[in-house]
Structures are given as C-alpha cells and as structure tokens.
N, C-alpha and C positions, 0 to 999 in steps of 0.2 A: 237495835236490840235483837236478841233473840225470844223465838219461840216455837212451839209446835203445833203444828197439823199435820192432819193428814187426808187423803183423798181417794176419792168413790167415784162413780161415774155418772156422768150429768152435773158435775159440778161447774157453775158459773164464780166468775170472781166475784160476782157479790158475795155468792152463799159461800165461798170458801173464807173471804174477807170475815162474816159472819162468823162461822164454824173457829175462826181461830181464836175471836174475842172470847164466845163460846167457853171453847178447853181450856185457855187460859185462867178465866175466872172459874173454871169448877176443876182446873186440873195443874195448880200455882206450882212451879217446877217439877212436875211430872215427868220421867221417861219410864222409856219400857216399848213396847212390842209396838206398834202402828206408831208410831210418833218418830218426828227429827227435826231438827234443826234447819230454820229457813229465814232469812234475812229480813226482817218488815220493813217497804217503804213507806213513812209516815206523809198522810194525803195531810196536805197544807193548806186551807182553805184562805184564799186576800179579797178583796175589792180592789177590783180593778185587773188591768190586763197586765200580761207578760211583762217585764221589763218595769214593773211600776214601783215606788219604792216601799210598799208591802212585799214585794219579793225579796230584796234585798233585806230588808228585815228578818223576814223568813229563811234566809241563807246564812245569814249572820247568826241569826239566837240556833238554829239548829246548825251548826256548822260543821261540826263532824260524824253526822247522820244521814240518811239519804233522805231525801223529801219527794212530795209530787206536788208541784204546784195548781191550786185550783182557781181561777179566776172565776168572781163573780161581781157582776156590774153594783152591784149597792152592798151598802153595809147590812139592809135587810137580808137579802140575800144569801149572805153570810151568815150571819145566826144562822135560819134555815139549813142549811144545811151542814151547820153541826148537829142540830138540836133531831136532825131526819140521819144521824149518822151515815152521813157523804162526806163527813173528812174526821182527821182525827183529832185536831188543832185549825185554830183558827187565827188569823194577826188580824188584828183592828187598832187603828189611828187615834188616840186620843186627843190628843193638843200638842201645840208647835207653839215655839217659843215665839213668834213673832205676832202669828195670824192667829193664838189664843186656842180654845178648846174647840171640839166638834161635841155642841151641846146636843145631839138627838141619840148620839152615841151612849150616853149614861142611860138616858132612857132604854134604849135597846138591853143596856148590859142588867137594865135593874128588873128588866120582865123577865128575860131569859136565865133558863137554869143553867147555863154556862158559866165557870168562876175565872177570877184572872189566874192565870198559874205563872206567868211571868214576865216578864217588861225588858225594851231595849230600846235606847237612844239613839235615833241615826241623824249627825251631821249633813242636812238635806243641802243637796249641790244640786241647782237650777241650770240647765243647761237650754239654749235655746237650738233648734235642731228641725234639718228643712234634709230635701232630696240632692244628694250631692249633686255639686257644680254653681250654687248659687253662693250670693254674699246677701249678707242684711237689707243692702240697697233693692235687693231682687221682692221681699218680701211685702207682703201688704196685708195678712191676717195672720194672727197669732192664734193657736189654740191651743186650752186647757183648763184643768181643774179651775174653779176661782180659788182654790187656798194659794197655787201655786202661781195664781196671778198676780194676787194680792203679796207677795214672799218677794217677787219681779218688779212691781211696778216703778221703782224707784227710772230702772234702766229704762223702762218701757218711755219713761217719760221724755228721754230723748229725742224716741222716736216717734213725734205725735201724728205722721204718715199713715203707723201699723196700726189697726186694729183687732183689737184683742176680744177674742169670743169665747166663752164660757163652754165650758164639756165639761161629760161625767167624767173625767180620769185622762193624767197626765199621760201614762203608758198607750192608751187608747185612742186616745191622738196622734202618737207619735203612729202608731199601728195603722188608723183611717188615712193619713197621708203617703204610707206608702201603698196601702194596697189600693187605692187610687192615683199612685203615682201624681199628685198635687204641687204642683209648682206655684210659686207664686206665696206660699202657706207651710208659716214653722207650727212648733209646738214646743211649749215648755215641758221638757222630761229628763228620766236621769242619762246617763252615758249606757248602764245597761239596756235601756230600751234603744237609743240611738243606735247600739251593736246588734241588737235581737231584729230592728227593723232596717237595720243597712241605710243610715241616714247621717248624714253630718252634721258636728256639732262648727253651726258658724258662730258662734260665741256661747263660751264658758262660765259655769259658775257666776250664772246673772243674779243671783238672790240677794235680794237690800243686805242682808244680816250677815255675815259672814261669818256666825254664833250659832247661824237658821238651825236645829234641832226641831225634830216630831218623833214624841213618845210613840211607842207600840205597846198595846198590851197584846201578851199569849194566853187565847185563850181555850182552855178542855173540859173535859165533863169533870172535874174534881177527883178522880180516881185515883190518879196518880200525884197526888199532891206533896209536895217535898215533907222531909223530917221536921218536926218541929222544932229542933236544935237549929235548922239554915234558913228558919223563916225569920226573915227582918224586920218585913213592911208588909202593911193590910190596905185596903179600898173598902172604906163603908159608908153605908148611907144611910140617914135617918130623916126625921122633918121636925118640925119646929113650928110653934103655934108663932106670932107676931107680939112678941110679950118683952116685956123690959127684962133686959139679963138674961133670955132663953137662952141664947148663944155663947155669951158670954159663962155661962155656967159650966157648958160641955166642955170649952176652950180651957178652962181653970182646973177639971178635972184631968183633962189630959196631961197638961204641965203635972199636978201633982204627983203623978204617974211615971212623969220621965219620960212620956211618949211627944217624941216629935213631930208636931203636922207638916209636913209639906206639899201638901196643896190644896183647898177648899173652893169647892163650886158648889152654887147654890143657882135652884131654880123653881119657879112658882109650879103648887098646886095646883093642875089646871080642876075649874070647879070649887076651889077654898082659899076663900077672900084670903089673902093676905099669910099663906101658909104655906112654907118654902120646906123643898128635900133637898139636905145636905148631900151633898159629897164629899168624902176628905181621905184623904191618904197620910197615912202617919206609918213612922221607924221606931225602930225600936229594939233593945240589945235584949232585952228580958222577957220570953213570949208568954212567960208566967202575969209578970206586973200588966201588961199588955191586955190578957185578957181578964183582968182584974179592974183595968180601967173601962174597958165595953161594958164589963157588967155594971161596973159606976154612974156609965151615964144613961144607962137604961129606960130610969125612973123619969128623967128628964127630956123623955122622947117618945116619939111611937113612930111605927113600921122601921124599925131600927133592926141593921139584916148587914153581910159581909159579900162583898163582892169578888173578893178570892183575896189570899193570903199566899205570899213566896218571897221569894229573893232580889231585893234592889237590884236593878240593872244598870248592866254595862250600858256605855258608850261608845258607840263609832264613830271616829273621825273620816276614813278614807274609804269612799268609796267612788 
C-alpha cells in the first residue's frame, strides 16, 4: 500500500516506522508540500523459525504484498509483540484437522486486544529432512514440533529404530541441524525450510492424513477491518453456567437466525466449578441477521465478546 512521510534528521526507523502510522491517522489521504509516496513493508510477525509453515501462511494470505518476516519462539511471544507495536500482523495456528486445536491459543487470543482479521488453510506436507548425503537407514533421532509428530507417526511406526524427540518448532529444527551440521538426525519440516537450511528431503510428504490441513488466523489491531458488505464469518466467545438447555438454547437461537456454526470449542473456567467458555465460529450471508442474532443470545450468557470478524478463507493445496 501506499503512504506518506516524511524526514528530519536523527530519525531511526523506529520513529520513522512511528511517524508514518502517525500522519497517516491524523493526515487520511493527505498531499501537499513535505509528504510522498513510499512503499510499506508490512512486518509479519509467526512462531517459530524461518521456513516454518507460519511463513508460508504468511506468504500466501499476503501474496501480492511485500512482507518482513518476524520469528518468535512461542505464541506468547507473538501477542507481545503485536500488542508492543513490533509488527503489523501477526499468523497464529489454530487447529489442524488431524492433531485437533491448540487450546492455550483461544486463551491467548481472548485476553488480547488483537482481533482475527482473516484466516487461511494450508494443506500441511510433512517432510522428513537430514544433511545431504544420507538415507533413512543413516538416521536415529527425529526432531520436532509434537503436532507434527503426532501428523507423522503413522510412518514413524516403521521405523521403530528412530527416536523421535519433541522441540519448540518444526522450522527450528530443521535450522539446529544444520547449524550444527548433525548427522545421524532428521527433522520433520516443510520443503521451504529444507531449501532455507540447504538440507535434503530423504522422504516426502510423510503425514498420516493426506487431507492434513492447519487453520491460520491473521491477526491486527482492528483498524483496518474489512467492509461490512465482505464480512461473512465471526469467532465469539461466551460462558455458560452447567444448566440443562444452556447450550442448547444459544445453538437454537443461531439456527433461527440462519447463522451457520462451524466450529465450537469449549473449555473449563479455571476457579468455576463446572462453568465452560465457549468458542464458536459461525457464517453467515446477512451481517444484519448476524448481529441480531449475538444480540439474541446475550441474555443467555455472560462475558459474551467477538474475537474478530472477516472473510472465510481460502485454501491451499500446493505448497
């Protein structure tokens, strides 16, 4: 996108970073005398390293933008430094159709003033990956994520020789292997990390599911939130006392609304016996009836809140 600044002397890129968010908000298509035109590279904040498939993600949903990729080792991490304004966006992992949700993640996203602004599905391809010149027989520990162990194990089971060891991040493994030049020792990661750390893939597309899919949500401060004409799909959360028909009641209201759930996670109150916060993601063609229906179930809830509102996402098959 474009925008304006412009520049003084002693200026760091933070504060010029700063200075342009700045005029932008107090100077909304502005020209004229100090001001021009200059390209923003938008900082993309992931978990996990280079090559990991939060990047890919991240190259995909912004694909004809320029990006900066920001690695940070946890998903804590991540918040942080949107919420310290060090990146502009951020991709976080929700759930994969195999290995199920990353429950600590909802939490994260329900403390945090960050909204979802938009979603993408990436076809996750497991590749097993060691320092060129070896074959499977050469190998004797596996390293990575456990989502992406647990995606593998099927293969793994072949090999009941290898032993398979747990790390923060697929990408980061692949990364620790070669800058230790590690023989003896793969890593489950994508092909892009395999090419970023110059390491050969001795077997492909090892993941049981061949269906394998992991949501990403995109996430930003809400400022730039789509039109309400292309908004389709919401994330909200509420809680629920332990009562006959509590749930049952919000579910009946949505149907009569025409709003479609597609997906519902539910997790205990920690500290209230017996009293769960919902999660749910519902579609919707009407964003009239839609928020006619949130306001319906209102009554029937407390700490009832939106965790960002945008556009169903695409799909990737090939990456």
């Amino acid at each position: 996108m474009h925008i304006f600044t412009f520049f003084s002397s002693g200026y760091t890129p933070d504060r010029v970073h700063y200075d342009i968010k700045f005029i932008i908000n107090q100077n909304p298509g502005q020209k004229g005398p100090g001001f021009f035109f200059i390209d923003m590279v938008k900082r993309i904040v992931i978990q996990g390293g280079y090559g990991a498939f939060h990047e890919i993600a991240a190259l995909q949903y912004f694909e004809s933008e320029q990006v900066e990729i920001m690695p940070r080792d946890t998903f804590k991490d991540l918040m942080v430094a949107l919420r310290k304004d060090k990146a502009d966006y951020g991709i976080m992992a929700i759930e994969n159709s195999l290995a199920g949700s990353i429950l600590p993640n909802y939490s994260l996203l329900k403390e945090s003033p960050m909204k979802i602004i938009g979603e993408i599905y990436l076809r996750i391809k497991q590749n097993l990956v060691a320092i060129p010149g070896q074959t499977i027989a050469d190998i004797k520990e596996v390293l990575s994520h456990p989502m992406a162990i647990l995606q593998c194990q099927v293969f793994f089971d072949q090999y009941a020789d290898i032993k398979l060891i747990e790390s923060m991040d697929t990408a980061l493994s692949a990364k620790e292997i070669r800058d230790k030049e590690l023989k003896g020792i793969g890593a489950i990661a994508s092909r892009l990390a395999a090419e970023k750390y110059d390491l050969e893939i001795i077997a492909a597309s090892i993941e049981t599911n061949k269906k394998n899919y992991t949501r990403f949500l995109i996430l930003g401060n809400g400022k730039d939130s789509l039109p309400v004409g292309e908004v389709n799909k919401s994330s909200i959360h509420f809680a629920l006392s332990h009562k006959i028909g509590s749930l049952s009641k919000i579910l009946s209201i949505l149907s009569f609304y025409d709003i479609n759930l597609s997906k519902i996670q539910s997790m205990p109150i920690m500290g209230m016996d017996w009293e769960y916060q919902f999660y749910i993601d519902v579609e919707f063609s009407d964003y009239e009836l839609y928020m006619q229906s949130f306001e319906a179930i209102r009554p029937f809830t407390s700490d009832l809140g939106i965790l960002g509102e945008y556009k169903r996402g695409k799909s990737i098959l090939n990456i």
